[in-house]
MARROVEX-363603 format. One record per residue (C-alpha): x, y, z. Coordinates in Angstrom, 1 decimal. Example, Ala and Ser with C-alpha at 12.3 -4.5 7.8 and 13.67 -1.06 7.14 Angstrom:
REM residues 2
REC     px     py     pz
REC   12.3   -4.5    7.8
REC   13.7   -1.1    7.1
//
This chain:
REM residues 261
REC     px     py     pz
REC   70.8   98.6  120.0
REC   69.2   97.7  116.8
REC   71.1   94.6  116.2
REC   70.3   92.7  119.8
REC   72.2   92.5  122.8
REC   73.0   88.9  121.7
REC   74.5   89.9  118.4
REC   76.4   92.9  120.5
REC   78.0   90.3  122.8
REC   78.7   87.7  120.0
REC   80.9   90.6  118.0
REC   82.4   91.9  121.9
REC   83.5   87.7  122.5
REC   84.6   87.6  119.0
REC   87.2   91.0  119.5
REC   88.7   89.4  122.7
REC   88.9   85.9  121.0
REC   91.6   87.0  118.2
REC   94.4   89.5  118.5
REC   94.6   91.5  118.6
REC   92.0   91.9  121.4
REC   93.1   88.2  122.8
REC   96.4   89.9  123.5
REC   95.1   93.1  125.2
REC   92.9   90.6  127.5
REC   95.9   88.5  128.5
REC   98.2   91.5  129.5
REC   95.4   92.8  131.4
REC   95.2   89.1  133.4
REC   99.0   89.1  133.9
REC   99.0   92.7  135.3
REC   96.0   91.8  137.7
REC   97.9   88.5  138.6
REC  101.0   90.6  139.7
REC   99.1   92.8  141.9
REC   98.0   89.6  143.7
REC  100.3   88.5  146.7
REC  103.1   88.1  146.7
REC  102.7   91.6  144.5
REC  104.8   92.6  141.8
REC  103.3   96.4  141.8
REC  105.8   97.4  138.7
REC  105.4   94.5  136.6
REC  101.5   94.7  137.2
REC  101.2   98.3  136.5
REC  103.5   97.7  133.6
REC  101.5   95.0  131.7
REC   98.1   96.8  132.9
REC   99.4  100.0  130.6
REC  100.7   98.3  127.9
REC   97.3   96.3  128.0
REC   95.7   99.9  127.9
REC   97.9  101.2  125.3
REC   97.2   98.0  122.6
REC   93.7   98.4  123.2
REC   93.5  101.6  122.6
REC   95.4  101.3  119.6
REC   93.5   98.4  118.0
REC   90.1  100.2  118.3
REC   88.7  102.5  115.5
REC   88.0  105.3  118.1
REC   92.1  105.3  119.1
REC   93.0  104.7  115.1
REC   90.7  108.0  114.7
REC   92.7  109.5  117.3
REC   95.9  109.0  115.7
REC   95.6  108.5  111.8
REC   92.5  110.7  111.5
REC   94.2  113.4  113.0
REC   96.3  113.0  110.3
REC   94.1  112.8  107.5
REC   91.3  115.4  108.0
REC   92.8  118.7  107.9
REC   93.7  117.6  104.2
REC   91.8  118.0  100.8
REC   91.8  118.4   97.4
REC   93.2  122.0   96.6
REC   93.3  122.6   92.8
REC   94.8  125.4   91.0
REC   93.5  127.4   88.1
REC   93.8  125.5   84.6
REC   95.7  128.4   82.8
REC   98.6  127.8   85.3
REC  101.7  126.1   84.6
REC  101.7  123.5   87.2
REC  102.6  119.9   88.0
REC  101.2  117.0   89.5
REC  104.0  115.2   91.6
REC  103.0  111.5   92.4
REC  105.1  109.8   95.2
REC  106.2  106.5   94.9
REC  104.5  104.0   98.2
REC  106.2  100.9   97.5
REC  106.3   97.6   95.5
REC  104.5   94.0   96.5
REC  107.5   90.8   95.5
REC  106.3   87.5   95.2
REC  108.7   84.5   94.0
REC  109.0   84.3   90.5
REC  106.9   87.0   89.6
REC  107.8   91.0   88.2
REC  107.5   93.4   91.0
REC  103.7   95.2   91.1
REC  103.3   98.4   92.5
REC  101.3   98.3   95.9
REC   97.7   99.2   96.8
REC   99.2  102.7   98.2
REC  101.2  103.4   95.1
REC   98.1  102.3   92.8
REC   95.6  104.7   94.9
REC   98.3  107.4   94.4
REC   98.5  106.9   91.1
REC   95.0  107.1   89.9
REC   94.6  110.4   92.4
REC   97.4  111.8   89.9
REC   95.5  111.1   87.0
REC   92.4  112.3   88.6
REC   94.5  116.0   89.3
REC   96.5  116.2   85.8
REC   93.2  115.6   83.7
REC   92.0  118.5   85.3
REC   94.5  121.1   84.4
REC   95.8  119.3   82.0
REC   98.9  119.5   83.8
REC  102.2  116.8   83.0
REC  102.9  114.0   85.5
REC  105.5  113.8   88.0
REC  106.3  110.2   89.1
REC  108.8  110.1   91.9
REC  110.4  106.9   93.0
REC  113.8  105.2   92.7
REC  114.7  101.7   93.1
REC  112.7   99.8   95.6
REC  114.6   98.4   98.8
REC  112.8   95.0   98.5
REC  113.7   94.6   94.8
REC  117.0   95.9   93.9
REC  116.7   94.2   90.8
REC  113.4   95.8   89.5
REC  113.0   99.1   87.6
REC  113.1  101.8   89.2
REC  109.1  102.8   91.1
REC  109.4  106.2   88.7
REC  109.7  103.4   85.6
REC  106.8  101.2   87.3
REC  104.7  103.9   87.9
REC  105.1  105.2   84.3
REC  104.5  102.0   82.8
REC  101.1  101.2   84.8
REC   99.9  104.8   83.8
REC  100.5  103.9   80.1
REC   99.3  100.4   80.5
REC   95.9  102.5   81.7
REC   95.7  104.4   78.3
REC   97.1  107.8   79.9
REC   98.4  110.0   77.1
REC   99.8  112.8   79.0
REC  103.3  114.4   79.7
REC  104.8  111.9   82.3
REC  108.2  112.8   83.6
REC  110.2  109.9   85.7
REC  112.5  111.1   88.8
REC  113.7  107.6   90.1
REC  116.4  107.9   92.6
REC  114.7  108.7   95.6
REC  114.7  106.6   98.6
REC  111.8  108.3  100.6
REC  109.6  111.3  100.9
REC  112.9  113.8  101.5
REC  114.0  112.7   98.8
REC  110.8  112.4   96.3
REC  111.2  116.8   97.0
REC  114.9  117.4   96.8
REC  115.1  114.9   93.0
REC  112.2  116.0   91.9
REC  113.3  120.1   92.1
REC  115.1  119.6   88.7
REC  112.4  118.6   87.3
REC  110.8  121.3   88.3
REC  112.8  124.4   88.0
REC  113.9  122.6   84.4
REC  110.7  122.5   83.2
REC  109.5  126.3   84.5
REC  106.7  125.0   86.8
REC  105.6  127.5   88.3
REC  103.6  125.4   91.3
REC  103.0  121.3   92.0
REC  100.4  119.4   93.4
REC  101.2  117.3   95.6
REC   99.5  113.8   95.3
REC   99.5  111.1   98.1
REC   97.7  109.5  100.9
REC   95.7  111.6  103.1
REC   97.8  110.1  106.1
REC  101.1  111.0  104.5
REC   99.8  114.5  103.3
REC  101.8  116.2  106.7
REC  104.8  115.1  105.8
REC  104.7  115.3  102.6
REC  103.7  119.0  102.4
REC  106.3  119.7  105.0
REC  108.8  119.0  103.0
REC  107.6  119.7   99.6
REC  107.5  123.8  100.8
REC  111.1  123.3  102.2
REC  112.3  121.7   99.3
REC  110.3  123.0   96.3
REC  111.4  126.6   95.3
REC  107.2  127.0   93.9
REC  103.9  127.1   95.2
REC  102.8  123.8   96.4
REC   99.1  122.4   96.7
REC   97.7  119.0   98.2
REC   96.1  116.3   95.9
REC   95.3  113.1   99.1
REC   94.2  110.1   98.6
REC   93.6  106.6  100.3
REC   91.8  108.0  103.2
REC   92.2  105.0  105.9
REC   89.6  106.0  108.9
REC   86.4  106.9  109.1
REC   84.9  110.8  110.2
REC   81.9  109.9  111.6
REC   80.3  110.4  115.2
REC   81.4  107.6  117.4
REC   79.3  104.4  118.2
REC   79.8  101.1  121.1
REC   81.8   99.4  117.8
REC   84.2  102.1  117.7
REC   85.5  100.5  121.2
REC   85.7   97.1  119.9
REC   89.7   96.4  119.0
REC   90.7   94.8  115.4
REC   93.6   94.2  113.5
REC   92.9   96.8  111.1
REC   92.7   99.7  113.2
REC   95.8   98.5  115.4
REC   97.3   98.5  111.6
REC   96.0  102.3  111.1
REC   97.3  103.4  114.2
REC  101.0  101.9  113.5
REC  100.7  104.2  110.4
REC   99.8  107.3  112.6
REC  102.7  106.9  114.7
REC  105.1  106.3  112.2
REC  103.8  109.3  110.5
REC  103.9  111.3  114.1
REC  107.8  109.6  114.3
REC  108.7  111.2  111.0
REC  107.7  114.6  111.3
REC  109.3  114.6  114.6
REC  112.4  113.5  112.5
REC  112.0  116.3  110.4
REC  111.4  119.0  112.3
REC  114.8  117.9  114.3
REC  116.9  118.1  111.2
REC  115.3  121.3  110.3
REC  116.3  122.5  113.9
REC  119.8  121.1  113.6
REC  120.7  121.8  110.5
REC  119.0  125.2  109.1
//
């Protein structure tokens, strides 16, 4: 390898010194310590998979596994400018600090600037979905927030506010007033790539126009894999948590589509 074999063991001690590698490395010691007489074969072959599972997790190759699956099939699809479309921006949370107004988060931000990115391109008007957030009651409403940032930018287009919903069900099912009020007759769909599944899922369920995806915040790399890729991190253990949560709510959804259409 270019960089040494020293500088390649330095970075492999350093991944098993931290979690979450440090973790991975002491479930792995437990398991092989109950395999040892007197042996404990269900204890040890349970801490030796969940040792397996967390590594895998934590490295970039298993976050590509689980979040880029997620994110690739996804990009920019942009509809002719003499449409009558919409760009729908979903809300992706607040950051609360004592003392301090309520900020829209890092995904919200992305999201937001991907929206302006789409709408200058038609021009189309702004959709911003999101009602009030769980960890700040108190706050305006994400739809409000979002609105205010875009302003606070300089954006001088049509922004229309939906700001009840509670999550991505429910960014679809408010925002179809909007919609069929204003005679759209299709809406882009703008959020993380990650969350594009989901989000697309529902929007064709619950939209009655054409929809189109707008992602953004793209988390893991596309790239053939190297000896790094096989190194864990906190990061990628982070990524992977995403994909599986993602992975959780489609399952959800497709089981209430089952059970109740």
């Amino acid at each position: 390898m270019e960089q040494g074999w020293g500088f390649v063991i330095y970075k492999a001690v350093a991944s098993l010194a931290l979690p979450p590698g440090l973790l991975v490395l002491g479930l792995a010691l437990l398991g092989l310590g109950a395999l040892r007489p007197p042996r404990r074969r269900g204890l040890g072959f349970t801490l030796l998979t969940l040792s397996v599972a967390i590594y895998g997790m934590s490295t970039p190759f298993g976050a590509q596994a689980l979040l880029g699956t997620l994110e690739s099939p996804w990009k920019a699809d942009i509809p002719p400018q003499d449409r009558r479309w919409g760009v729908l921006v979903l809300a992706g949370g607040v950051i609360v600090r004592d003392g301090e107004p309520a900020e829209l988060n890092s995904f919200t931000l992305a999201r937001l600037v991907g929206g302006w990115e789409a709408a200058r391109q038609g021009p189309w008007p702004m959709i911003v979905s999101g009602g009030p957030s769980l960890e700040a009651p108190q706050a305006p409403s994400l739809g409000a927030l979002m609105e205010e940032r875009l302003r606070r930018w300089g954006y001088e287009g049509t922004v229309w506010r939906e700001e009840t919903s509670r999550n991505t069900w429910e960014n679809m099912t408010a925002s179809k007033a909007i919609v069929v009020s204003e005679d759209l007759e299709g809406v882009i769909v703008v959020t993380d790539a990650f969350h594009m599944s989901r989000s697309m899922a529902m929007a064709r369920r619950a939209l009655p126009v054409a929809v189109r995806p707008y992602p953004v915040g793209f988390l893991v790399d596309r790239r053939p894999i190297t000896f790094w890729d096989f190194l864990p991190n906190p990061g990628s253990l982070h990524h992977s948590m995403i994909g599986l949560k993602e992975y959780l709510g489609l399952f959800a959804y497709d089981l209430y589509g089952f059970l109740f259409s």
